[in-house]
Structure formats: structure tokens, C-alpha cells
N, C-alpha and C positions, 0 to 999 in steps of 0.2 A: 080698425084697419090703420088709420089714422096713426094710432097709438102705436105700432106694432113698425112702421114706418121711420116715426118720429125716433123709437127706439135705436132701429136698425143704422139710421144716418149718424147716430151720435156714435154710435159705436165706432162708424167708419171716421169720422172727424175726430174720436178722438184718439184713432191709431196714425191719423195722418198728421196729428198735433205732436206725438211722441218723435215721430220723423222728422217734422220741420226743426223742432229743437234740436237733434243732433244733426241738422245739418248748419244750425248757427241761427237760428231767427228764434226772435223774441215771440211767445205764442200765447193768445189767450184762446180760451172756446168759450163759447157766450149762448143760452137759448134763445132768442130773439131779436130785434131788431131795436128794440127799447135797451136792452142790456148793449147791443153793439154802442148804440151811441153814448150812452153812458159810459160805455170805458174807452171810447173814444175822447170823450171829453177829461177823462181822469188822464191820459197820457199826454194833453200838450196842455203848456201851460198858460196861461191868460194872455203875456206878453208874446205870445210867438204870433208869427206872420206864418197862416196856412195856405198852403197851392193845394187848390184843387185839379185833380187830373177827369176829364169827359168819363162821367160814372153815373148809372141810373142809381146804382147800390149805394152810394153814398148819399143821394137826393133824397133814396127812400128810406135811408135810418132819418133824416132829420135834423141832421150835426150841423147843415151849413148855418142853418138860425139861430142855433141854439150858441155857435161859436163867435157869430156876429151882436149877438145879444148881450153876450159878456165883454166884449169890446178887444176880440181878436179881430187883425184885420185878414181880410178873407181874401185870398186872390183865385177868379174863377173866368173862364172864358164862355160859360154856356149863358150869356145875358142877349138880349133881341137889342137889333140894332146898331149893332157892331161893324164896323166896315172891316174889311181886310186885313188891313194893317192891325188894323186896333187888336185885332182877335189873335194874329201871329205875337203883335207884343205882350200880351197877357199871357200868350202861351210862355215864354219864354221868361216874364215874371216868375212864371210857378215855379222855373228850374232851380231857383233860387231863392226859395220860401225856407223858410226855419224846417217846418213839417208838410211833407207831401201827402193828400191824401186820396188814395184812389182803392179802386176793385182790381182785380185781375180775371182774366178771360176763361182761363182753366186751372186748375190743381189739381196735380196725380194724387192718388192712396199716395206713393213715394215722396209726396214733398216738392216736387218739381213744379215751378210756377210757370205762366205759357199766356203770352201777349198776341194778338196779331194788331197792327192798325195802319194807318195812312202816312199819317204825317210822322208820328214817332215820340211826341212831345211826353206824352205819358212813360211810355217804356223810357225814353233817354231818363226822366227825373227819378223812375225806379231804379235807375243802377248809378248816376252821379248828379250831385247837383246839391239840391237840398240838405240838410243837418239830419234829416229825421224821416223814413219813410214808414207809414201805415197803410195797409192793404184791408179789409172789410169783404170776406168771400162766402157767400151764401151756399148752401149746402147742395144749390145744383146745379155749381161750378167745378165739382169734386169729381174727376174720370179716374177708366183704369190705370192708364199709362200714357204714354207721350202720341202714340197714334191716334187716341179717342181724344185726346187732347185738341190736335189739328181735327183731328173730323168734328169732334162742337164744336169750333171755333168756324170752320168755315160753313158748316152747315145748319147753325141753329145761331149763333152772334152773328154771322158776318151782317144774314138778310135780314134779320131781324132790325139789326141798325141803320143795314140800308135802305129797308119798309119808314123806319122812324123817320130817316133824313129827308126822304121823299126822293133818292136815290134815282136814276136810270141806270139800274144796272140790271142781268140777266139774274143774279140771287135774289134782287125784289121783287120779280116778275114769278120767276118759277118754286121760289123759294128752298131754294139748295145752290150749293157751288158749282157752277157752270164753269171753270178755271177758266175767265175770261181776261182778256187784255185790253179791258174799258178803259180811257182814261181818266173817269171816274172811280176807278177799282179802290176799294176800300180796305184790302188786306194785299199790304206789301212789306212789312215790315213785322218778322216774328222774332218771339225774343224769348229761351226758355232760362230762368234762374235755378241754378241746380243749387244755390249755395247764397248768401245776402251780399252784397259789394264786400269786401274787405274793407272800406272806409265809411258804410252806410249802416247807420244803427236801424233796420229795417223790423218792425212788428208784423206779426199775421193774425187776426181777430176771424176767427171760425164763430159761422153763427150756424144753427141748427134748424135754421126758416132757409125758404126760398129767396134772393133777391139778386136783383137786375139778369140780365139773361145773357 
């Protein structure tokens, strides 16, 4: 079943690889999380300065060590003991990293990439900022269209991240979108890319595993 599965996804990843390409992105498809990182590591070069963008998908291929090891310098905001300030200036280092590197929240079959977050810092370095964007999107980040898009996005990422953060909000409690007006609310800012910046040389690395949610 497994097998038959594993099939079926590749298929759909690799007609949505054929997509992203005519629409202007740079595209690999990878089967696993070992191959993501590895051609992650083959696309930036030892001298760059990497921004990382708040991604479990990125923690769980492995690359942040593996980039730090070689002696890239790594810019990342998810470290303990951060005060405020610290965490907003970090954030705003990444906008300005050689290579950005993050997940994204949803992918149509079509190609259309689909953000929702709080603050924005991620979505703003996917569209200016940075030299260089890489995205890393596991295969059950892949909907049909722009409306299943918003619906996992608010009903399957939002509480899921607001369960992680330790949130109060009505999606950590009930576990779906309650379209609340907390001001803690963690999806206010959506962002769909139909096409890469005009001035962003932006990659998409399709893996054929599950990863970050």
C-alpha cells in the first residue's frame, strides 16, 4: 500500500514540477529527506551567509548542521533565550542573507505557492531581500487548488503551530479555524506566489516523504 502511495505522490509531484518550471522556478524533485539535504547543500556555496526562515522542514532534513559544519555562516531565529529585540533583529538579518531558506505552507498540482503567518518575516524574504531563495516542500504540503490551500493552511498548520508554540488561541484548543480575532492570532498575513519575484532567483526542491506540517 505503501508502495502504491509512494507511486501515486510522485506522480503528482512530478506534474507539479513540470508547472513550477513554466512558471519560472528553478525545480528539483528529490525522494527523501537525505537527498533534500544534499541538494541543498550542492546549491549554496560555502561562502554564503544563509537566513533561515521558522521551518520544522528545514530542521528535519538536517542542513542547518551540516551548513554550520562547513563553515557557512548560518542566520536563524529559533535559538532559546532570545529576548525580543534579539529575535526581531535576527529576523531581519535573514532578509538580507546571500540564500534564504525555508518551507512553504501549501503547493497547488498548479504551481501556486501559499504562505499564511504572523509577523511576515518569512513571506517578505520569499519575495525581496536575499540573493537567493530555496523552498524544501514535502509531499503533504501539495493541495488541489487555492481553496484546499487556505483550508490546510488554516486547519491543519495554523493549530498545529499554535499546539507547538504553546499558543492561547481557539485553533489550539479545538483544533481547527475558529476565525478568531485573538491578539495572539497567528494567521494574518497570506501570500500566494503565482510566478518567483522578477528579481529572485527562487529554487523549489519537491521531496517525495512527508515533512513539517
Amino acid at each position: 500500500m505503501k508502495d502504491l502511495e509512494s507511486w501515486l505522490t510522485k506522480k503528482q509531484l512530478e506534474r507539479t514540477a513540470e508547472l513550477l518550471k513554466e512558471r519560472g522556478y528553478e525545480v528539483f524533485l528529490v525522494e527523501d529527506r537525505e537527498e533534500a539535504k544534499n541538494k541543498v547543500l550542492s546549491l549554496i556555496p560555502r561562502e554564503a551567509t544563509v537566513g533561515i526562515g521558522g521551518s520544522i522542514t528545514i530542521r528535519e532534513i538536517g542542513v542547518i548542521e551540516e551548513l554550520e559544519k562547513r563553515g557557512n555562516k548560518v542566520i536563524h531565529h529559533w535559538k532559546e533565550g532570545l529576548t525580543p529585540e534579539q529575535d526581531l533583529e535576527i529576523r531581519r538579518q535573514e532578509l538580507l542573507s546571500d540564500v534564504f531558506l525555508s518551507s512553504v505552507n501549501a503547493l497547488t498540482f498548479s504551481g501556486e505557492i501559499v504562505n499564511m503567518e504572523a509577523i511576515g518575516n518569512r513571506v517578505a524574504a520569499q519575495i525581496f531581500g536575499p540573493k537567493k531563495v530555496i523552498v524544501v516542500v514535502g509531499r503533504n504540503k501539495l493541495v488541489v487548488n487555492l481553496e484546499t490551500a487556505i483550508w490546510r493552511i488554516k486547519n491543519i498548520v495554523t493549530p498545529l503551530n499554535a499546539k507547538r508554540l504553546k499558543l492561547e488561541l481557539p485553533c489550539a484548543d479545538e483544533g481547527y479555524c475558529m476565525n478568531c480575532n485573538h491578539p495572539n492570532r497567528i494567521c494574518r498575513i497570506t501570500t500566494i506566489l503565482e510566478a518567483p519575484p522578477s528579481r529572485t532567483p527562487f529554487t523549489v526542491i519537491l521531496v517525495n516523504e512527508d515533512l513539517g506540517f
